[in-house]
C-alpha positions in Angstrom: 0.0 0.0 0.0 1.5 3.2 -0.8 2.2 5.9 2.0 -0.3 8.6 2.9 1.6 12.3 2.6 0.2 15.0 4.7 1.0 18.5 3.1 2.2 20.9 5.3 3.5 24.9 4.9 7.2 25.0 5.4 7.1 27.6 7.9 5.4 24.8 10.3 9.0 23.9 10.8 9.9 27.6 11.9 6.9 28.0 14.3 8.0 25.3 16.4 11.9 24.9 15.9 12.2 21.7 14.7 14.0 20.2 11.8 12.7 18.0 9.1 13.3 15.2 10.4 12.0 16.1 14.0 9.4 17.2 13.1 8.1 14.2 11.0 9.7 11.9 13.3 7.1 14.0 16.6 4.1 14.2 14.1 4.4 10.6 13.4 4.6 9.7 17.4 2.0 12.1 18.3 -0.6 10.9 15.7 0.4 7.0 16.7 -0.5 8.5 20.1 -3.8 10.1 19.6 -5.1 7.1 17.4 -3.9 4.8 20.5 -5.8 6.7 22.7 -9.2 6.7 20.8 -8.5 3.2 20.3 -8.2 3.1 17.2 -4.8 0.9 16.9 -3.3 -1.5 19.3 0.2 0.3 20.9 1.9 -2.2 18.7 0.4 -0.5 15.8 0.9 2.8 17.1 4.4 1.9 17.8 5.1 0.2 13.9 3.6 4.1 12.9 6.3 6.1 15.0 9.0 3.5 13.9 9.4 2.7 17.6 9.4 -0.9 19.3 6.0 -1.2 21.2 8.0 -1.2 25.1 9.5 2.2 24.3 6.3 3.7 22.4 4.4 2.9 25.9 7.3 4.2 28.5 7.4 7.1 26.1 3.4 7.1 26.6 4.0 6.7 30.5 6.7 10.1 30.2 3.8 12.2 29.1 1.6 10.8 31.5 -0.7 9.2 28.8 -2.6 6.0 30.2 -1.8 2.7 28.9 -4.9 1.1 29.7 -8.2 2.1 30.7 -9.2 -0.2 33.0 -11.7 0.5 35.9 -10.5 0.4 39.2 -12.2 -3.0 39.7 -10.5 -4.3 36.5 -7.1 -2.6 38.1 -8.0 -4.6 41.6 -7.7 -7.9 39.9 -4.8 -7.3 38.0 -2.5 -6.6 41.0 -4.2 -8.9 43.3 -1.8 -11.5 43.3 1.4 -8.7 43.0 3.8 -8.5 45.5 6.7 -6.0 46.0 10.2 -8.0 47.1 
């Protein structure tokens, strides 16, 4: 499938001091990270989208303070149930 190009105005690049590169390499992670968080794609998908390996696409998640999960606290309760701290 061929790649979907987004058009932009150069002076995008200006406004927010970034080069090129940065800046496609941001825009990609931070639309991976939106479409994760509607739940639209799986954080492996979002991760194959930023070029990043899914465990540093959801620790860079967990730097922003962006939930992994959405669990309810009930759901959370079972999850750690059986967890213990060494």
């Amino acid at each position: 499938m061929p790649p979907v190009k987004i058009e932009l105005p150069a002076d995008i690049l200006l406004a927010v001091g970034l080069s090129r590169e940065q800046f496609v390499k941001e825009a990609k992670f931070l639309l991976a990270l939106k479409l994760f968080e509607l739940g639209r794609i799986s954080s492996g998908k979002a991760a194959e989208l930023c070029e990043m390996n899914r465990i540093d696409f959801v620790l860079a998640m967990g730097r922003l303070c962006i939930p992994v999960t959405d669990l309810e606290e009930d759901e959370l309760e079972r999850e750690f149930r059986d967890v213990t701290i060494a």
